[in-house]
C-alpha positions as CSV (number, residue, x, y, z in Angstrom):
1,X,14.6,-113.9,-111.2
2,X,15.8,-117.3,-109.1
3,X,15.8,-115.1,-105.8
4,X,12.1,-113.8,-106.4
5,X,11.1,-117.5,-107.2
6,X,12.6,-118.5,-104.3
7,X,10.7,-116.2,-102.2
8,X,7.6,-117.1,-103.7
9,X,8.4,-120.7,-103.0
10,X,8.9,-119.7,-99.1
11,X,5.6,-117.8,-98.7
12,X,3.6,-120.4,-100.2
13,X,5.3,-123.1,-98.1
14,X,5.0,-120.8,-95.1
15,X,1.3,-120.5,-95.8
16,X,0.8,-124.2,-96.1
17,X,2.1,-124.9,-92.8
18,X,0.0,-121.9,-90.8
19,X,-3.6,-123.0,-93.1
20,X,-3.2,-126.2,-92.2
21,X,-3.1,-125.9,-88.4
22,X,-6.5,-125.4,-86.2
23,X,-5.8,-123.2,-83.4
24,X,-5.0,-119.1,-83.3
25,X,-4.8,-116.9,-81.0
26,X,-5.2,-112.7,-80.6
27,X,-2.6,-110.9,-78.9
28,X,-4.0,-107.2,-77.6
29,X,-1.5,-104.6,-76.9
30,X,-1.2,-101.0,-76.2
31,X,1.2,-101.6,-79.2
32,X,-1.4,-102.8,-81.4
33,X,-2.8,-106.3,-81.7
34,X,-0.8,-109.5,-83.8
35,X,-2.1,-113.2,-84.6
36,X,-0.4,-116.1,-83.7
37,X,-1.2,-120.1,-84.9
38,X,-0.6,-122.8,-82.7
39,X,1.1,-126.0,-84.2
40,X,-1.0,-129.4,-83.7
41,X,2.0,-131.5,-84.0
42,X,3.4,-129.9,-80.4
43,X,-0.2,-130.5,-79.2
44,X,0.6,-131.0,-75.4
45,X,2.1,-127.3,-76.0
46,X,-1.1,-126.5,-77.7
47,X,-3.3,-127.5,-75.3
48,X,-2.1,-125.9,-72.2
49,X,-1.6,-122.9,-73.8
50,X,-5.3,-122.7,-74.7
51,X,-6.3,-123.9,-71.0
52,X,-4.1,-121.2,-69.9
53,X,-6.1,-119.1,-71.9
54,X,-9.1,-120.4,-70.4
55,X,-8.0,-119.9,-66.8
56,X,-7.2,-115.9,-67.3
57,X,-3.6,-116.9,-66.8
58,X,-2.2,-114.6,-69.3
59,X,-5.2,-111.7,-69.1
60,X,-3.8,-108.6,-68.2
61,X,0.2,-110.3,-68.2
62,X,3.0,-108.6,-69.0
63,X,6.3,-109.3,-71.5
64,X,8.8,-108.8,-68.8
65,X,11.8,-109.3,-70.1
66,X,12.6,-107.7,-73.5
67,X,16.3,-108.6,-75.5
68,X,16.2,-107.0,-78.8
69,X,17.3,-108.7,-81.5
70,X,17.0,-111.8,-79.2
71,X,13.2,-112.5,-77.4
72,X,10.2,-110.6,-76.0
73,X,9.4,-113.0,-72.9
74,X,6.1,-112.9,-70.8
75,X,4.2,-114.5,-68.2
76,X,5.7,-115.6,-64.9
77,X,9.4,-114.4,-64.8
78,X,12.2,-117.1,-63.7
79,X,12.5,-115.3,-60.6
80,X,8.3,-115.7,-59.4
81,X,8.4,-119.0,-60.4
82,X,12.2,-119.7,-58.9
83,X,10.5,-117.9,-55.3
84,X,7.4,-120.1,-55.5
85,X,8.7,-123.3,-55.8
86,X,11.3,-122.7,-53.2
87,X,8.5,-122.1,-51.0
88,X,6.6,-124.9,-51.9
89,X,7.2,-127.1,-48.6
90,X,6.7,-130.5,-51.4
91,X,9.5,-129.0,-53.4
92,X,7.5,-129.1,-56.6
93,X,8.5,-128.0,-59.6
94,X,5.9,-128.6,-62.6
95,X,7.2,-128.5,-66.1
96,X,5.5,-129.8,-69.4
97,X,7.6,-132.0,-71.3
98,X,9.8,-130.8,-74.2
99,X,8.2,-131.6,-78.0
100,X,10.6,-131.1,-80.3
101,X,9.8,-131.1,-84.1
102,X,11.5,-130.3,-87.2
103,X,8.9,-127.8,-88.5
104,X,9.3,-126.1,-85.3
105,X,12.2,-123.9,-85.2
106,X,13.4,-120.6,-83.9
107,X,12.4,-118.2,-86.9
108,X,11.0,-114.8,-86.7
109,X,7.8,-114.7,-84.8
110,X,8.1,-117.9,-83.5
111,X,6.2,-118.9,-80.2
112,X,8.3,-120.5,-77.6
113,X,7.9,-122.2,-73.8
114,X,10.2,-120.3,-71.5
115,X,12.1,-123.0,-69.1
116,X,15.3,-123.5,-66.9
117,X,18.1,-125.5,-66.8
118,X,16.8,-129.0,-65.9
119,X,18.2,-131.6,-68.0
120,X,14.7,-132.6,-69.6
121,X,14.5,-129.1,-71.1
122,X,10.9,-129.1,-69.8
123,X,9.0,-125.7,-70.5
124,X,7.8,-123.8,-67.4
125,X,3.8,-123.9,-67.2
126,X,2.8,-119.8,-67.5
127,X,6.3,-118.3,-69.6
128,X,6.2,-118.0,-73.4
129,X,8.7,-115.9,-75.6
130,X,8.5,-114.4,-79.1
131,X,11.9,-114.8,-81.2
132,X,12.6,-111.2,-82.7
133,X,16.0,-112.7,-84.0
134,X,18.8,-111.4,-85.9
135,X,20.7,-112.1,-89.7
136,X,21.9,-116.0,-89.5
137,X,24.7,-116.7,-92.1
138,X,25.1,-119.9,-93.7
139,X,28.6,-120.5,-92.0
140,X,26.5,-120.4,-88.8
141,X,24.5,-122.9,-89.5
142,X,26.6,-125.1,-90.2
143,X,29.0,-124.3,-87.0
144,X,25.8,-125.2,-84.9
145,X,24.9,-128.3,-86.5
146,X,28.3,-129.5,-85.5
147,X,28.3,-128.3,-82.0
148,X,24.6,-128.9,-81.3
149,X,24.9,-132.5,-83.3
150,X,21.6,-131.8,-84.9
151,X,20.6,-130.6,-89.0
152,X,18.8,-128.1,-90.3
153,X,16.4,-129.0,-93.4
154,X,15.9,-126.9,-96.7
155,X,12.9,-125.0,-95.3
156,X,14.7,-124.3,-92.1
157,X,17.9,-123.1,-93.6
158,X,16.2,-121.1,-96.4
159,X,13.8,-119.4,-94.1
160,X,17.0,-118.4,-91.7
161,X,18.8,-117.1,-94.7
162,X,16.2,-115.2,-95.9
163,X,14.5,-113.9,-92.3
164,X,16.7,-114.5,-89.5
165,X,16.2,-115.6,-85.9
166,X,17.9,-117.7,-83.0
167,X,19.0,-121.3,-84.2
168,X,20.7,-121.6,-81.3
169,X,18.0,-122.0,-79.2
170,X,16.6,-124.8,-81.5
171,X,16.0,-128.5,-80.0
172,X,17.0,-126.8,-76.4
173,X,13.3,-124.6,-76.3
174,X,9.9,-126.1,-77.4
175,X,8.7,-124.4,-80.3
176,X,4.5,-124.4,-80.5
177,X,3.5,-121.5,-82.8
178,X,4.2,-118.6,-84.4
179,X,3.0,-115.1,-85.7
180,X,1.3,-114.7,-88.6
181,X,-0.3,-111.6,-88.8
182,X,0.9,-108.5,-87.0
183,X,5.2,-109.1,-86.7
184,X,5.5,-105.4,-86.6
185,X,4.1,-105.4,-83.3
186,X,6.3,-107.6,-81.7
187,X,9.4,-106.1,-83.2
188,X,8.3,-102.6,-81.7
189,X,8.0,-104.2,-78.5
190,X,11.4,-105.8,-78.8
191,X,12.4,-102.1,-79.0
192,X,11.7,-100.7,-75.7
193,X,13.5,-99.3,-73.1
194,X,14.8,-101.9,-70.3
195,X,16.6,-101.4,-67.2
196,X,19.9,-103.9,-67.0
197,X,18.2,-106.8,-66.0
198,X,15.9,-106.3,-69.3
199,X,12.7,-105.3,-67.6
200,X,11.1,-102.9,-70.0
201,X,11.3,-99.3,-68.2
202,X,7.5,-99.2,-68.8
203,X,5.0,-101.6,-68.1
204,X,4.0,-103.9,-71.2
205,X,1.3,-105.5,-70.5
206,X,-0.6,-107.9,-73.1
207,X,-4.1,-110.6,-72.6
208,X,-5.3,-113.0,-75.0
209,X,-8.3,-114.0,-76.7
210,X,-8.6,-117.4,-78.8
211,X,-10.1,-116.7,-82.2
212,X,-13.1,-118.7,-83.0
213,X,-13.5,-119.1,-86.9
């Protein structure tokens, strides 16, 4: 009876936090199509995703780099973007500015900003991810709040128990949304075939569409 209770305690807090945000996206695959909010308290996040959207950047991409049980990853790969800017005869290398918050955390479905390994941890401009994470034990959490020197809250913990995904990756990638209709989708994406640099065998293409309600 306590573990049900619980569970009903996580939906509802789960739907409190997706309601109360303003902006969703639709995601169109050949795999089927799944909903995703965008968080208002990440709003630089927010808002350059949706300009994105504006600009076509994402119509007709493709999630090039699938890691089951890890991330489904689209946009530009880090090897376009690491081939552009080294061409760039200004050496520029644009990033967005990380925006890290504590209801922002690597669950399942969660919407991330793809980056590399500058100090700021600044998200690349056109590169988003989907967690598609695995079990977390309680012993892990607590072996990555000492090493990462950070603490995971009651929702976050209880939502890991319960779901899974990559706590590893939290406070190092932005977090700006998540899925909330549709997670099927994205886990039978995480599924396909990929070559050994985790390029999906068969293209994957995907395009946007911001819903207006």
């Amino acid at each position: 009876m306590r573990k049900i209770t619980l569970i009903i305690a996580i939906v509802f807090i789960w739907m409190s936090n997706t309601n109360a945000q303003s902006k969703r996206l639709l995601f169109k695959t050949a795999f089927g199509e799944f909903k995703v909010v965008l968080y208002d308290f990440t709003p630089n996040h927010r808002d350059l995703m949706l300009k994105s959207i504006k600009d076509s950047v994402y119509q007709g991409a493709l999630f090039n780099r699938i890691i089951e049980n890890f991330v489904v990853q689209g946009g530009e790969h880090d090897i376009d973007i690491e081939k552009k800017e080294a061409a760039d005869p200004q050496h520029r290398k644009p990033r967005l500015a990380a925006e890290f918050d504590q209801r922002a955390f690597h669950k399942m479905g969660a919407l991330g900003a793809g980056r590399d390994g500058n100090p700021e941890k600044a998200s690349f401009l056109n590169q988003i991810y989907f967690v598609v994470g695995k079990k977390v034990s309680s012993a892990e959490l607590d072996g990555l709040e000492i090493k990462k020197g950070i603490k995971y809250g009651k929702e976050q913990r209880e939502e890991y128990l319960l779901r899974g995904g990559q706590p590893r990756l939290d406070q190092d990638f932005t977090v700006f949304g998540e899925i909330y209709q549709g997670l099927d989708v994205i886990l039978k994406i995480s599924r396909s075939k990929t070559d050994q640099q985790d390029f999906p065998l068969e293209k994957v293409p995907f395009s946007i569409v911001e819903i207006k309600e």
